[in-house]
KELORO-252670 format. One record per residue (C-alpha): residue number from 1; x, y, z. Coordinates in Angstrom, 2 decimals. Layout:
# KELORO-252670
@n = NUM&px = X&py = Y&pz = Z .
...
# end
This chain:
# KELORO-252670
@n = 1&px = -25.50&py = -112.95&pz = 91.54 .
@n = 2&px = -24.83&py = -109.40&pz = 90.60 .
@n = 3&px = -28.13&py = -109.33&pz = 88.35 .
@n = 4&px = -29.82&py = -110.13&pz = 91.24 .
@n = 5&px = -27.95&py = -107.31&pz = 93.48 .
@n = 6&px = -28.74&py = -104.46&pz = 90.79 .
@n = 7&px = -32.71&py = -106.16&pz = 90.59 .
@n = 8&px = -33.33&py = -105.59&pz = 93.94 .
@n = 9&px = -31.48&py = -102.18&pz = 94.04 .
@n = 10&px = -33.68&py = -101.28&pz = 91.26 .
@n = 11&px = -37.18&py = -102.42&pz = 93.14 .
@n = 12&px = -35.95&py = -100.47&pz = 97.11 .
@n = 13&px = -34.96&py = -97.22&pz = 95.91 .
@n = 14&px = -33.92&py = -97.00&pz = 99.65 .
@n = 15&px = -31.52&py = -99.33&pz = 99.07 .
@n = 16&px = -30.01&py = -97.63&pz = 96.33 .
@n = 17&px = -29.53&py = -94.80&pz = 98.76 .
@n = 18&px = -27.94&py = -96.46&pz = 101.48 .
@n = 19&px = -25.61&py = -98.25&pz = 98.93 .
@n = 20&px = -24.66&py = -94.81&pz = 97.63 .
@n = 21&px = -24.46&py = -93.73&pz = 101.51 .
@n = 22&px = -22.02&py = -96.52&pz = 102.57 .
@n = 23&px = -24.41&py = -97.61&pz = 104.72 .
@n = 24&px = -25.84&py = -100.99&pz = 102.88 .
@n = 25&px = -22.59&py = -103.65&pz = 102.23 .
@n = 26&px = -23.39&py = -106.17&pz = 99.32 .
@n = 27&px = -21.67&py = -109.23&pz = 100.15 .
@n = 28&px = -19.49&py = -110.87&pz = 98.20 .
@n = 29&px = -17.68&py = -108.11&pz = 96.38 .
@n = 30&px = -14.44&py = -105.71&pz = 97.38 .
@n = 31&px = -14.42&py = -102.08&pz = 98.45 .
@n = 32&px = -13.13&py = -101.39&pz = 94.81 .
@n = 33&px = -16.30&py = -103.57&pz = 93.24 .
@n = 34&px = -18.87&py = -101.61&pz = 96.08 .
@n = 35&px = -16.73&py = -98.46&pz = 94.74 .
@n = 36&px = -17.49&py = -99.09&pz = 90.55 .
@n = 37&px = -20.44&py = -100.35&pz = 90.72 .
@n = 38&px = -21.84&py = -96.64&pz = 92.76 .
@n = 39&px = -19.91&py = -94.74&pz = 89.98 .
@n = 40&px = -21.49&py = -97.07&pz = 87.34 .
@n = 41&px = -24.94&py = -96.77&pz = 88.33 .
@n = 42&px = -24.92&py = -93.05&pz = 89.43 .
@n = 43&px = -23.17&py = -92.53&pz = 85.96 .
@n = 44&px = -26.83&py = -91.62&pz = 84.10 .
@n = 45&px = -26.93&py = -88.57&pz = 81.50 .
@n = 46&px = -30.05&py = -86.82&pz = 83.33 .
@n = 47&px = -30.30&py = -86.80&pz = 86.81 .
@n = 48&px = -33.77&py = -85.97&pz = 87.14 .
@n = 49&px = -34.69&py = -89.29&pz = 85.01 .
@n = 50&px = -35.97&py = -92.20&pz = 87.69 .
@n = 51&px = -33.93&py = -95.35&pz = 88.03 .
@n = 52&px = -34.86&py = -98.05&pz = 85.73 .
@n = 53&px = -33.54&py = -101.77&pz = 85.12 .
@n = 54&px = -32.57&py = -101.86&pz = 81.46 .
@n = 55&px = -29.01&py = -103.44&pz = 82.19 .
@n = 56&px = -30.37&py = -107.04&pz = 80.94 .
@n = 57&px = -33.69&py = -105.86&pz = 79.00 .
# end
């Protein structure tokens, strides 16, 4: 389920925004999860660098 959630986050770089933005709920998973997995994923060395799915490559 959550390989799904982050595939789909990485394909709608909208909805990677309105995650970030509080504004798109995942369902299934706590304020705290929502919470850890922003920080995770917004956690990259170089901001400039586009997103990219490499968590299960």
């Amino acid at each position: 389920m959550l390989k799904e959630m982050i595939q789909k986050l990485m394909v709608d770089p909208g909805a990677w925004v309105r995650l970030q933005n509080g504004q798109l709920q995942l369902a299934g998973i706590s304020d705290v999860e929502h919470r850890a997995l922003v920080d995770v994923l917004g956690s990259r060395e170089s901001k400039n660098e586009p997103m990219k799915a490499i968590y299960w490559k």
